[in-house]
C-alpha positions, -999 to 999 in steps of 0.1 A, spaced: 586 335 2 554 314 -5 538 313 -38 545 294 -75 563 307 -102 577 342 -89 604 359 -100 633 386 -82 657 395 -111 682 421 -93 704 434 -126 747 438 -128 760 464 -103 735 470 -80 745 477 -42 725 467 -13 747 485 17 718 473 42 691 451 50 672 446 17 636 424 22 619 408 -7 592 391 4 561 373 -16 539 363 7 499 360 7 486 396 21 462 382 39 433 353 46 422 339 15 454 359 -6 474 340 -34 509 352 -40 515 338 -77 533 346 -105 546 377 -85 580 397 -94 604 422 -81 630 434 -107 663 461 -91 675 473 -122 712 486 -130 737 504 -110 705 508 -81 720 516 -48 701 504 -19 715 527 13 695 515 42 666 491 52 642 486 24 608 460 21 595 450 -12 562 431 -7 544 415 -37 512 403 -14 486 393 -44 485 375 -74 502 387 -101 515 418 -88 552 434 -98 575 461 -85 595 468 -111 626 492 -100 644 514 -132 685 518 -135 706 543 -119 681 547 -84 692 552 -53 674 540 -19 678 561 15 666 545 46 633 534 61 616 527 21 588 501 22 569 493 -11 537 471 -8 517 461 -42 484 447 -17 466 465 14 463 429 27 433 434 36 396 439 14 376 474 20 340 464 8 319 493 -11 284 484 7 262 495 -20 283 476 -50 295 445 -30 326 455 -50 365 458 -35 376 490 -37 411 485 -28 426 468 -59 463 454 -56 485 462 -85 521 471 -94 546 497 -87 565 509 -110 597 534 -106 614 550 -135 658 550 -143 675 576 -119 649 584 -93 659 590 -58 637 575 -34 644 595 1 642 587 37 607 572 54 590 569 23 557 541 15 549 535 -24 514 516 -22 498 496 -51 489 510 -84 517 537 -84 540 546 -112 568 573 -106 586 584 -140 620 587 -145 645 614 -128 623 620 -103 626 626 -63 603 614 -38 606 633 -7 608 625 28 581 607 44 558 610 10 529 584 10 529 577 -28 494 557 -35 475 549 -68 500 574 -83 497 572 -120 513 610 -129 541 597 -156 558 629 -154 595 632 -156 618 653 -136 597 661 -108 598 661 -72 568 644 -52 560 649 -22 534 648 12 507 624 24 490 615 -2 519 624 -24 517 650 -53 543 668 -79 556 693 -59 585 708 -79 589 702 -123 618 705 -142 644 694 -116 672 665 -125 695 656 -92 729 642 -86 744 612 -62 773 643 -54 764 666 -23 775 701 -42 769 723 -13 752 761 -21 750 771 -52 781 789 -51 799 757 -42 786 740 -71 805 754 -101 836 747 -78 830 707 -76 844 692 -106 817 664 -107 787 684 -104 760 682 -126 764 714 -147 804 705 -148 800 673 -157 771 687 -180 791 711 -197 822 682 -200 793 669 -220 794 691 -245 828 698 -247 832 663 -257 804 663 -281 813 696 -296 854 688 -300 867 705 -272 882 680 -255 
């Protein structure tokens, strides 16, 4: 860690079952890594190695309730490095935050670069390259390099439920447990 006034805030019940990095560290010559945060919200479940790296000034991941973290996930709000537009003298490369939604499901080999926001209940598939991602959508499955919506109108569940065949058999899938949902709410229980 190197900077002033940062903040990691890592909310009740989370699980880190691996090696989780934080790091705020200047991305590269000439960088500043202040007033910088990482927030893990609620009942997040961090399943294998994962890298948070707020590299510029007032950058923030900011991580919703109810996610869950396979393996190999690195999430970088700087390139470290400045990519000069020779006609404007301008950077083109801006850093900025990365925002993830309650109940998404980040999966295995997966990069989220700066200026990316994923809604809530969504998937991100294997080995997606999420960058300056700013779809809102819900529900969704992205995917591929760069990453884009793939699949709408999909939720997902921590339970493996097999086939669907399988799944009206396991008690805690999510149309069970959906339907024990309404049960309760309609007086049937």
């Amino acid at each position: 860690m190197k900077g002033n006034d940062n903040c990691i805030k890592i909310d009740k019940d989370c699980t880190i079952n691996h090696k989780f990095i934080l790091n705020f560290f200047p991305a590269g010559i000439g960088a500043i890594s202040d007033n910088c945060s990482i927030k893990l919200g609620s009942d997040t479940f961090i399943n294998g190695i994962t890298t948070l790296f707020c590299g510029e000034k007032n950058t923030h991941i900011t991580i919703g309730k109810n996610c869950l973290f396979a393996n190999n996930i690195r999430m970088t709000t700087s390139d470290s490095h400045s990519i000069i537009d020779m006609n404007t003298s301008n950077r083109t490369n801006i850093p900025g935050n990365i925002e993830i939604g309650d109940r998404c499901w980040i999966c295995e080999d997966v990069k989220i670069l700066n200026n990316s926001f994923i809604g809530s209940d969504c998937v991100v598939a294997t080995m997606a390259l999420v960058t300056n991602f700013k779809n809102k959508s819900n529900n969704c499955v992205i995917g591929g390099v760069p990453a884009k919506i793939i699949r709408e109108g999909i939720t997902w569940d921590k339970t493996c439920i097999g086939n669907n065949n399988d799944a009206t058999k396991n008690e805690f899938s999510f149309k069970n447990v959906l339907n024990k949902i309404r049960g309760i709410v309609n007086g049937k229980f």
